[in-house]
C-alpha positions as a Python dict, from the first residue, in 0.01 Angstrom:
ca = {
    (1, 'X'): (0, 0, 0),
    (2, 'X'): (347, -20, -149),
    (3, 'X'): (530, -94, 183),
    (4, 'X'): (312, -393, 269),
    (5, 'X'): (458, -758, 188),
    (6, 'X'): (266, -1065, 145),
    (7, 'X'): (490, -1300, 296),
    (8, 'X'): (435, -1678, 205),
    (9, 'X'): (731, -1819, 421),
    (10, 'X'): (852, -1810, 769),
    (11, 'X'): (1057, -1441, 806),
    (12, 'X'): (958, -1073, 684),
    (13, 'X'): (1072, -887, 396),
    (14, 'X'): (1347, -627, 511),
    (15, 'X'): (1200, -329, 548),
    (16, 'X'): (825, -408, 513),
    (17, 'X'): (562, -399, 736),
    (18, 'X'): (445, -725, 709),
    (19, 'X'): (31, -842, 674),
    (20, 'X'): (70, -1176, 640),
    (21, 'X'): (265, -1407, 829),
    (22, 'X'): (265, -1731, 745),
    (23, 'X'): (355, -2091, 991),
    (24, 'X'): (601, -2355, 889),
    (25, 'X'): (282, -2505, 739),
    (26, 'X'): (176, -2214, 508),
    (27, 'X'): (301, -2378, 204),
    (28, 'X'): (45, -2658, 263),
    (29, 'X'): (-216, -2478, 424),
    (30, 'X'): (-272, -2195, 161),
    (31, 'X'): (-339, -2421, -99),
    (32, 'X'): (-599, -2603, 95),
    (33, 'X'): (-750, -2306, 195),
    (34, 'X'): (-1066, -2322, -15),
    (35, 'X'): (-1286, -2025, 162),
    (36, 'X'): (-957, -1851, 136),
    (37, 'X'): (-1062, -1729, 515),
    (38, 'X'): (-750, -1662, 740),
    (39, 'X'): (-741, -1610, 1124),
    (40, 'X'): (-462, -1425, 1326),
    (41, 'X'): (-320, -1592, 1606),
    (42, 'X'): (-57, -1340, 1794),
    (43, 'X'): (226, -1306, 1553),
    (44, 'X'): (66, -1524, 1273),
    (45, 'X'): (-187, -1594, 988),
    (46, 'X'): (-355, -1912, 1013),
    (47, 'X'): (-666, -2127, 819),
    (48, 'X'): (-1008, -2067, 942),
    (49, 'X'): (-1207, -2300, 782),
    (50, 'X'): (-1064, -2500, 500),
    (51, 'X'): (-1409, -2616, 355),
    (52, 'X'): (-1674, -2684, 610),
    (53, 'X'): (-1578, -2623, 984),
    (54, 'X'): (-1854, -2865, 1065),
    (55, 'X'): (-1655, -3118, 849),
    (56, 'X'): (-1386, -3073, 1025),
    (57, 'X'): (-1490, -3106, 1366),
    (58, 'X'): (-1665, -3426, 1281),
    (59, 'X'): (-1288, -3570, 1155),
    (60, 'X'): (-1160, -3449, 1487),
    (61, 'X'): (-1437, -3662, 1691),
    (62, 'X'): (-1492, -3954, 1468),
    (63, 'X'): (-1165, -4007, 1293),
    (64, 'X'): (-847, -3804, 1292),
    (65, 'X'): (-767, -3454, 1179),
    (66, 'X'): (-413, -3244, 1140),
    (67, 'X'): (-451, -2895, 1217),
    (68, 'X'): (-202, -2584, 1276),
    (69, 'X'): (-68, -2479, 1617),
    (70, 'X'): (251, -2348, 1594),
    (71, 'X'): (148, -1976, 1665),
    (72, 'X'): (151, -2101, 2005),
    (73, 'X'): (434, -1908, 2266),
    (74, 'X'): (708, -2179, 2306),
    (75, 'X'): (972, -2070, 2582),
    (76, 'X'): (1279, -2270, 2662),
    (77, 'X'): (1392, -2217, 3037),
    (78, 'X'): (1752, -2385, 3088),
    (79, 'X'): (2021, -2363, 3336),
    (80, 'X'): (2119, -2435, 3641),
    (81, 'X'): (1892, -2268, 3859),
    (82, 'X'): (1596, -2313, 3576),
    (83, 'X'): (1427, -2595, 3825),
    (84, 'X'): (1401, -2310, 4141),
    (85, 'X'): (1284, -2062, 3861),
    (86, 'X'): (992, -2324, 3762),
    (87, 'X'): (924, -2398, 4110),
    (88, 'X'): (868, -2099, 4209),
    (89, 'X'): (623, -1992, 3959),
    (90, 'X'): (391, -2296, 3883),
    (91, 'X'): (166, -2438, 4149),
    (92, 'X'): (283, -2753, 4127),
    (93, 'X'): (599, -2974, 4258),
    (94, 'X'): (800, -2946, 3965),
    (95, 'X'): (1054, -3128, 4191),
    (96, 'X'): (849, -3428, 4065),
    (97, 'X'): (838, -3336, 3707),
    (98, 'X'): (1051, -3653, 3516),
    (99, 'X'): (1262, -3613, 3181),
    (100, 'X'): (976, -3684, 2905),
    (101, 'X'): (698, -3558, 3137),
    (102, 'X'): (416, -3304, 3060),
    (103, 'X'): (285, -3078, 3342),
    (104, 'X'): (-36, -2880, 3252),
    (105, 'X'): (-72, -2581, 3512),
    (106, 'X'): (-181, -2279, 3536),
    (107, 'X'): (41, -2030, 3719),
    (108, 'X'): (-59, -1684, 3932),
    (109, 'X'): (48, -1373, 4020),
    (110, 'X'): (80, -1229, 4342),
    (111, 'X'): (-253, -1155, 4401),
    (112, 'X'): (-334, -1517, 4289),
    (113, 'X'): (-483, -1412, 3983),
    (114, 'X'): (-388, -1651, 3664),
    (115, 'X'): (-107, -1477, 3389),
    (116, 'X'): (-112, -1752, 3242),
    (117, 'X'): (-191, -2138, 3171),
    (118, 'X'): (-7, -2405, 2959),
    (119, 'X'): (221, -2696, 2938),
    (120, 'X'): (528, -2744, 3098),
    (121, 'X'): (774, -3028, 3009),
    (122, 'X'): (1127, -3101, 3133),
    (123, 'X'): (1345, -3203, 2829),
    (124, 'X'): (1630, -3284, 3133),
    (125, 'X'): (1759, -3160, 3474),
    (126, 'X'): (1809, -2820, 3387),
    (127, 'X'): (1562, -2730, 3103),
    (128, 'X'): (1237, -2677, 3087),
    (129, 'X'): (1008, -2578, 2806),
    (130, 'X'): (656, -2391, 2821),
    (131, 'X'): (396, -2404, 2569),
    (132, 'X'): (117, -2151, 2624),
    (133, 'X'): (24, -1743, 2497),
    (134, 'X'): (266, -1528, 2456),
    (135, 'X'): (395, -1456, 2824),
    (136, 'X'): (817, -1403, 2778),
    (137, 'X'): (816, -1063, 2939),
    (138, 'X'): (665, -1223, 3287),
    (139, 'X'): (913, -1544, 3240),
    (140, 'X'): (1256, -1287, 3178),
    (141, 'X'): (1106, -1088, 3459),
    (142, 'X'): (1106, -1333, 3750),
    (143, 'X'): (1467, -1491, 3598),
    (144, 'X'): (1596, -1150, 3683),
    (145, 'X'): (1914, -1238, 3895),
    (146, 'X'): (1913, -1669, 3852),
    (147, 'X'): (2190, -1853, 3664),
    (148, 'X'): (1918, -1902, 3384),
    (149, 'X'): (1820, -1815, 3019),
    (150, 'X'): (1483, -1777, 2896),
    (151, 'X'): (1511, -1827, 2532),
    (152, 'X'): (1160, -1724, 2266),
    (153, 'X'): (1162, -2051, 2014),
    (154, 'X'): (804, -1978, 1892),
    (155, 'X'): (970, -1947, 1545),
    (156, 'X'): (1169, -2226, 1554),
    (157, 'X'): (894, -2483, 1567),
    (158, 'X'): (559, -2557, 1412),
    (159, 'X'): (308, -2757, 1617),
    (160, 'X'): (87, -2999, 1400),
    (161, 'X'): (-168, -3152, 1607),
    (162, 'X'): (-305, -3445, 1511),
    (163, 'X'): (-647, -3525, 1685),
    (164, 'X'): (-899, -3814, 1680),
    (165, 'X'): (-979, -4158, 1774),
    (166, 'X'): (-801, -4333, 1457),
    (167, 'X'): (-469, -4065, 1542),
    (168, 'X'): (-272, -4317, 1671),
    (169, 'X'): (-257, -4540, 1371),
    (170, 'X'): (-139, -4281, 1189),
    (171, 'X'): (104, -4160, 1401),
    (172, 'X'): (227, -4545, 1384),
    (173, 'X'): (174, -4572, 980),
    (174, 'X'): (386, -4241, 953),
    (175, 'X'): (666, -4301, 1216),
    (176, 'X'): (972, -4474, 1054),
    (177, 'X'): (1135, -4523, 1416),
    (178, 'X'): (946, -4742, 1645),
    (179, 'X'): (683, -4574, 1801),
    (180, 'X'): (524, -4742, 2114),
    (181, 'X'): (226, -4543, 2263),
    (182, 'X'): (283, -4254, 2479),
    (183, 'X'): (120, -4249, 2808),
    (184, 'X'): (-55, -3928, 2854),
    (185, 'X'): (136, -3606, 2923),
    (186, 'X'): (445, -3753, 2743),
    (187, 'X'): (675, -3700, 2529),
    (188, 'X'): (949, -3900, 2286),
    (189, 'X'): (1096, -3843, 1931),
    (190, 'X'): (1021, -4016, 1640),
    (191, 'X'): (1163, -4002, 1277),
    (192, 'X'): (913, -3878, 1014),
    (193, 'X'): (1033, -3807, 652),
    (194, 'X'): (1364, -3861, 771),
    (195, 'X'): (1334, -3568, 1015),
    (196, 'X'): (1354, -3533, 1383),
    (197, 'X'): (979, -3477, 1531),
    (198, 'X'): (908, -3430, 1866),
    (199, 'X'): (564, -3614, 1974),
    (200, 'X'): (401, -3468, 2281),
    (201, 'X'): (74, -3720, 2376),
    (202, 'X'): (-148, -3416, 2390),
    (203, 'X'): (-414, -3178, 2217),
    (204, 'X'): (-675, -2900, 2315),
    (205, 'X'): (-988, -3148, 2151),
    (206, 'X'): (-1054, -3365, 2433),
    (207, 'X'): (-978, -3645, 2206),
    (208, 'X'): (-703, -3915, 2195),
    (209, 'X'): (-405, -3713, 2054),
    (210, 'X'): (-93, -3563, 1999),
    (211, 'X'): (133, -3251, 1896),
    (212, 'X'): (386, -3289, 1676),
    (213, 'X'): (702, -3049, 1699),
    (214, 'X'): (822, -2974, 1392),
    (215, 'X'): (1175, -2807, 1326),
    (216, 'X'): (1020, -2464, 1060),
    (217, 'X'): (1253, -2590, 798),
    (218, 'X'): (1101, -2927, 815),
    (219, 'X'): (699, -2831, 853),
    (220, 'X'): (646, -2899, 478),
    (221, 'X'): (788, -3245, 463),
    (222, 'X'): (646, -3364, 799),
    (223, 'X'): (286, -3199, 680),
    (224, 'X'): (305, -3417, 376),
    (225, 'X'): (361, -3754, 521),
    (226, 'X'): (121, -3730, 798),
    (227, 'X'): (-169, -3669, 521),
    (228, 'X'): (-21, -3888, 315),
    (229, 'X'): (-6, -4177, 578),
    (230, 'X'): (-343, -4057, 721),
    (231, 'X'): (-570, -4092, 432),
    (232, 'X'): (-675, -4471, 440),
    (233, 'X'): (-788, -4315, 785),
    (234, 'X'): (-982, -4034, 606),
    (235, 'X'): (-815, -3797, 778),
    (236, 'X'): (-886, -3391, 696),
    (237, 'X'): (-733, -3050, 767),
    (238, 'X'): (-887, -2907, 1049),
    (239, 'X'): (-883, -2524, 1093),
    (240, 'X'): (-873, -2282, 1350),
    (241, 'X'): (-1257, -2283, 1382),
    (242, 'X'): (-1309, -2650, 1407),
    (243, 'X'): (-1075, -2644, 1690),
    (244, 'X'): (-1242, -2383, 1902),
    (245, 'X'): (-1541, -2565, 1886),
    (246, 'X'): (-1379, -2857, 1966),
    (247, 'X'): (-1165, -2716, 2261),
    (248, 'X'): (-1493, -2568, 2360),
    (249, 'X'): (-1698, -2899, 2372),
    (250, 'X'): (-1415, -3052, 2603),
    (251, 'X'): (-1485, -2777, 2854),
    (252, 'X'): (-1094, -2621, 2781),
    (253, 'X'): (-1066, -2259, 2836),
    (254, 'X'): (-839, -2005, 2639),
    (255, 'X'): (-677, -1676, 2827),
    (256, 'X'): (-835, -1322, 2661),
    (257, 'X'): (-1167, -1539, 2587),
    (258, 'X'): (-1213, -1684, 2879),
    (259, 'X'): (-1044, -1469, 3154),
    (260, 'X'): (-799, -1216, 3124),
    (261, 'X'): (-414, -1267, 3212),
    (262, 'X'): (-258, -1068, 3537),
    (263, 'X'): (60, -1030, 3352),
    (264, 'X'): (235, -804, 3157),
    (265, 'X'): (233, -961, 2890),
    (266, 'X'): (0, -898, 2514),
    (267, 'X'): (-221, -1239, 2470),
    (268, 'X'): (-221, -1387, 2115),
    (269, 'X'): (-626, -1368, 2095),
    (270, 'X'): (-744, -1113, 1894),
    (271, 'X'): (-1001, -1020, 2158),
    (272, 'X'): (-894, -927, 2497),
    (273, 'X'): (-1162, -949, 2801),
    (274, 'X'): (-1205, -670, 3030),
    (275, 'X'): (-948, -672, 3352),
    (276, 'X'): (-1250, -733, 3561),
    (277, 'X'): (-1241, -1086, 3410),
    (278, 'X'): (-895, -1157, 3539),
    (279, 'X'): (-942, -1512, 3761),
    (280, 'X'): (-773, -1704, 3986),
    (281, 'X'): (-722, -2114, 3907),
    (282, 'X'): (-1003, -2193, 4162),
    (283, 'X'): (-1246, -1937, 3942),
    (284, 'X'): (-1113, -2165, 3670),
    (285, 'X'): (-1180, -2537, 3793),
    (286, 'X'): (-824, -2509, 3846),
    (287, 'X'): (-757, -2535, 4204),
    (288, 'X'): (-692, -2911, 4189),
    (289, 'X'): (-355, -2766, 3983),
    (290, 'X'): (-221, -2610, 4332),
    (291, 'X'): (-13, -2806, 4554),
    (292, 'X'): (-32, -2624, 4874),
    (293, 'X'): (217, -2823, 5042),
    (294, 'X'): (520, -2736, 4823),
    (295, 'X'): (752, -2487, 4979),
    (296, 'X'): (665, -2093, 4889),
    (297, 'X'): (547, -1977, 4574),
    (298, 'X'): (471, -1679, 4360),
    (299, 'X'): (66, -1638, 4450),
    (300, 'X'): (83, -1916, 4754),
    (301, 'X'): (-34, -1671, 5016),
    (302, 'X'): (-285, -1521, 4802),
    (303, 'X'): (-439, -1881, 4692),
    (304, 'X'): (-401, -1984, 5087),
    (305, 'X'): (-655, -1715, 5164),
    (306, 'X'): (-905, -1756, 4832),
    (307, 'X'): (-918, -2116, 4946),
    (308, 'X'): (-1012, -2047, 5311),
    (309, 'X'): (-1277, -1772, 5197),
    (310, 'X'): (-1441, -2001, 4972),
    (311, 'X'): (-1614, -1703, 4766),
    (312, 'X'): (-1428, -1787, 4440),
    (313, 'X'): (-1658, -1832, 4100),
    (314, 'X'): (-1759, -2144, 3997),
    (315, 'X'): (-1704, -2267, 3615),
    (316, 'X'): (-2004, -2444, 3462),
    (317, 'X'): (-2131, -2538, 3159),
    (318, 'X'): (-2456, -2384, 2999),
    (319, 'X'): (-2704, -2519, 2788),
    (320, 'X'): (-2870, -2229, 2594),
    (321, 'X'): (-3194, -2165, 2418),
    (322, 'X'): (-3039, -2110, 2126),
    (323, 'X'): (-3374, -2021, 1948),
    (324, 'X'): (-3426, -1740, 2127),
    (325, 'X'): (-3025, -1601, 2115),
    (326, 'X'): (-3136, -1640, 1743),
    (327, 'X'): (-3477, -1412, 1735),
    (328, 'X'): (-3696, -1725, 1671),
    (329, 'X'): (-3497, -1815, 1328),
    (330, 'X'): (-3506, -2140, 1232),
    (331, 'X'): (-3196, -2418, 1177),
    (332, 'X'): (-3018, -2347, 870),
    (333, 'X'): (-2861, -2651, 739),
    (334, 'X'): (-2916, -2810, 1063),
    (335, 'X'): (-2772, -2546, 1302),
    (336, 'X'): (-2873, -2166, 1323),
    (337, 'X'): (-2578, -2000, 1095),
    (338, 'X'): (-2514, -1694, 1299),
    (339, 'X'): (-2446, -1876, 1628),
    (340, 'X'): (-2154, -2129, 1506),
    (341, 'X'): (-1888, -1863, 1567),
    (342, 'X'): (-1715, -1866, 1925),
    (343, 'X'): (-1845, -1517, 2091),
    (344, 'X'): (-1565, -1417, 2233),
    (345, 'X'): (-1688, -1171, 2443),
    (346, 'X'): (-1857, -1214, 2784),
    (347, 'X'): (-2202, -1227, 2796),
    (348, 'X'): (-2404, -1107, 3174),
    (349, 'X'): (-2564, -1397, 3332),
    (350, 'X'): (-2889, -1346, 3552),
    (351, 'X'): (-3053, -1561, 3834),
    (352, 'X'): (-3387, -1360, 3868),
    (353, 'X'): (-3325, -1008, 3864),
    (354, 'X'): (-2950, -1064, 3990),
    (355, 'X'): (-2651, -1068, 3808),
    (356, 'X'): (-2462, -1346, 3906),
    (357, 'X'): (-2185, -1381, 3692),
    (358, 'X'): (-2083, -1455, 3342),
    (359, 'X'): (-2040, -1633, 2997),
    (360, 'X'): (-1812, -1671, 2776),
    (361, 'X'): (-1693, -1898, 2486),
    (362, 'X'): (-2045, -1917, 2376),
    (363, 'X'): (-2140, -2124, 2015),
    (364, 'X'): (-2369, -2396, 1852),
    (365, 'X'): (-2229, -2691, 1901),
    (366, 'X'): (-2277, -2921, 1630),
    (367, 'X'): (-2142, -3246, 1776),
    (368, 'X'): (-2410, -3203, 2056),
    (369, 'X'): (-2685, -3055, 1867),
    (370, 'X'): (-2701, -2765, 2115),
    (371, 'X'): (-2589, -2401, 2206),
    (372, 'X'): (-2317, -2426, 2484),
    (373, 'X'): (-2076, -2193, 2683),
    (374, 'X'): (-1906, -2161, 2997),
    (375, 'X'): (-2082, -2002, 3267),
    (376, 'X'): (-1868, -1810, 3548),
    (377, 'X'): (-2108, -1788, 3860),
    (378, 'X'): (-2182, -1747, 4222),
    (379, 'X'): (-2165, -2026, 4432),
    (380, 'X'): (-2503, -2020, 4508),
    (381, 'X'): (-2618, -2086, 4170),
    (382, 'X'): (-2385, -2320, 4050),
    (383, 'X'): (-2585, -2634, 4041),
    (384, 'X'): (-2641, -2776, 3783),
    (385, 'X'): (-2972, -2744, 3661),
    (386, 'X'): (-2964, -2437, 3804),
    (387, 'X'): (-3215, -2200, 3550),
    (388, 'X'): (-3048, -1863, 3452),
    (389, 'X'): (-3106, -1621, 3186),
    (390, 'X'): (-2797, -1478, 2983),
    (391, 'X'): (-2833, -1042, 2903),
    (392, 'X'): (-2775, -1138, 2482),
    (393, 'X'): (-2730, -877, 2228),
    (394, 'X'): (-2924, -937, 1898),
    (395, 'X'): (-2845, -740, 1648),
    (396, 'X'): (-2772, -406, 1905),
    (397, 'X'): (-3079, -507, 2096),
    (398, 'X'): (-3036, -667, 2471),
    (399, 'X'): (-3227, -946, 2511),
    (400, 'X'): (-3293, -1245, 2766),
    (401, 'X'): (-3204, -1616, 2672),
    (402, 'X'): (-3274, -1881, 2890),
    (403, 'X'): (-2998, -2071, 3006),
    (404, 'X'): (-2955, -2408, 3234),
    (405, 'X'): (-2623, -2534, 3419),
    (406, 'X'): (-2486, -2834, 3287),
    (407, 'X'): (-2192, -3026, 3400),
    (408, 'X'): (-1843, -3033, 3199),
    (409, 'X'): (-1725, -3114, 2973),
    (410, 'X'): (-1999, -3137, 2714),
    (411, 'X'): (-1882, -3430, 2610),
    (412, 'X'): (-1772, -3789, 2691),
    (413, 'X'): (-1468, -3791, 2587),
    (414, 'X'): (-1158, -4072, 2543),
    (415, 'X'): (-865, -3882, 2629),
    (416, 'X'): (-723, -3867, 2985),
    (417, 'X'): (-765, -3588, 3231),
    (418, 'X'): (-506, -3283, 3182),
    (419, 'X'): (-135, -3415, 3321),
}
């Protein structure tokens, strides 16, 4: 145990093998940690719960919560060729893609099949930036031989997302530059405790909301006067659980959960699905994301042919007996205890005695009242209303659950579609 190093800052101690690796917000968070229950994302430590995920999620839906993203990959692409570089690996005409604008896409590889999916934002003609998991290896690879750098900045940024319908007052409370409203998918820069902060109008919650780019060296002072401004507006911490469930509710998918990258690349979830999972963007709802008339892309040919075969999966939701997934237990504290956790891993689906597919992200939704997940099925029984029965394991016992298709997202929900 002597060579391990608790590290409470932002860089290693020389010559330790590090366990904990704090975010630019670890000075904050750690104190507020009151279950003292951690989470690693890729490269980092971050809150699980700081006092009741259920809490928390209802601050996210019904007034505004701050949480931690900066584990998040964040790639800067820049040079002169960085545009033909983009456009050749994202589905979409990043031709079109303004200064200040937000593309969410996902993109393929050859066989079609997704690496990766993420944002992708042009800061000006010849730089890009990518927010998504970890992915630099596939990104240096296809640079190979362009007048372009790829540059990791992961590090150099947290992300604090702040989430919720009363966000924007905040945002405006806290800003001391003018801050008009962002439409969605963009971005602008603000001034918050005299520092720099980039303000992309986005979030993983479904509701109205934005990330906040934080320089490291900064996180603590920009953490401080966003609670500070957002308590009149009750705001809360929200951890990493909160914001699965809430990502989940909003029908938004995460790669090694919910399918399994085609690149080269490790993920940053701490469970990795099985390479049968891998999934191309019209398995994912995603085909609207491909522009088939751009000129040739990494995939195109591929896609061209999934498209025309037609015999892709089809992403549902799934409402699921969730008294049966728990053994005929009753509700504790209003919701059955060992089902609020994500399950991570996928879960068979049955139409009769066929398998036909299936689930993943699967948890008790407390905003709903219900046990939901994404279903990945057959055509054929895609409908919704569609009955099904999921292959559950209880304990080390296989069990059926009754399931029913449901449309997504789970919820009504006030912020726009993806950009």
């Amino acid at each position: 145990m002597n060579d391990i190093k608790f590290t409470s800052g932002l860089s290693a101690v020389a010559g330790a093998r590090v366990a904990f690796r704090g975010t630019p917000f670890v000075e904050r968070t750690a104190p507020l940690n009151q279950n003292a229950l951690w989470m690693r994302w890729d490269r980092n430590m971050v809150v699980d719960a700081y006092s009741d995920m259920v809490e928390e999620l209802a601050a996210i839906r019904t007034r505004v919560a701050m949480g931690d993203m900066s584990p998040l990959s964040k790639y800067v692409i820049a040079g002169p060729d960085a545009e033909m570089l983009m456009d050749k690996l994202i589905p979409r005409d990043i031709t079109k893609l303004k200064i200040g604008q937000i593309y969410y896409a996902p993109w393929c590889d050859e066989n079609g099949h997704v690496v990766g999916d993420g944002l992708v934002f042009r800061m000006d003609e010849t730089t890009f930036r990518v927010s998504a998991d970890p992915g630099f290896t596939w990104w240096k690879q296809h640079a190979s031989g362009l007048d372009v750098q790829v540059t990791d900045i992961t590090d150099t940024y947290g992300i604090l997302t702040l989430q919720g319908p009363r966000s924007r007052e905040v945002l405006q409370a806290v800003a001391q530059s003018p801050f008009e409203e962002l439409p969605f998918s963009r971005l602008a820069m603000v001034t918050i405790a005299g520092r720099q902060v980039e303000i992309l109008r986005q979030g993983f919650t479904g509701e109205h909301g934005y990330e906040l780019w934080v320089k490291a060296e900064d996180g603590v002072a920009v953490w401080d006067a966003v609670q500070e401004a957002g308590k009149p507006y009750g705001i809360l911490p929200a951890g990493a659980w909160a914001l699965d469930i809430a990502r989940l509710e909003a029908g938004l998918l995460i790669v090694g959960y919910d399918y399994t990258s085609a690149g080269p690349d490790d993920g940053g979830a701490g469970i990795q699905a099985a390479g049968k999972y891998r999934a191309s963007p019209f398995d994912l709802g995603l085909g609207r994301l491909i522009d088939f008339r751009k000129s040739d892309f990494v995939g195109k040919a591929a896609l061209e042919r999934m498209q025309g075969a037609g015999d892709h999966r089809q992403l549902v939701g799934l409402d699921i007996e969730w008294s049966q997934a728990a053994g005929g237990a009753g509700l504790e504290g209003g919701a059955p205890g060992n089902l609020r956790r994500v399950q991570w891993y996928p879960v068979p689906v049955f139409h009769g005695a066929a398998e036909v597919g299936h689930a993943s992200s699967v948890a008790w939704s407390p905003t709903t009242g219900k046990m939901i997940g994404f279903g990945h099925l057959r055509g054929d029984v895609a409908a919704v209303g569609t009955q099904l029965t999921l292959r559950w394991n209880k304990d080390g016992t296989t069990i059926d659950v009754n399931a029913r298709v449901v449309a997504l997202p789970f919820l009504s929900l006030k912020r726009a579609v993806n950009g």
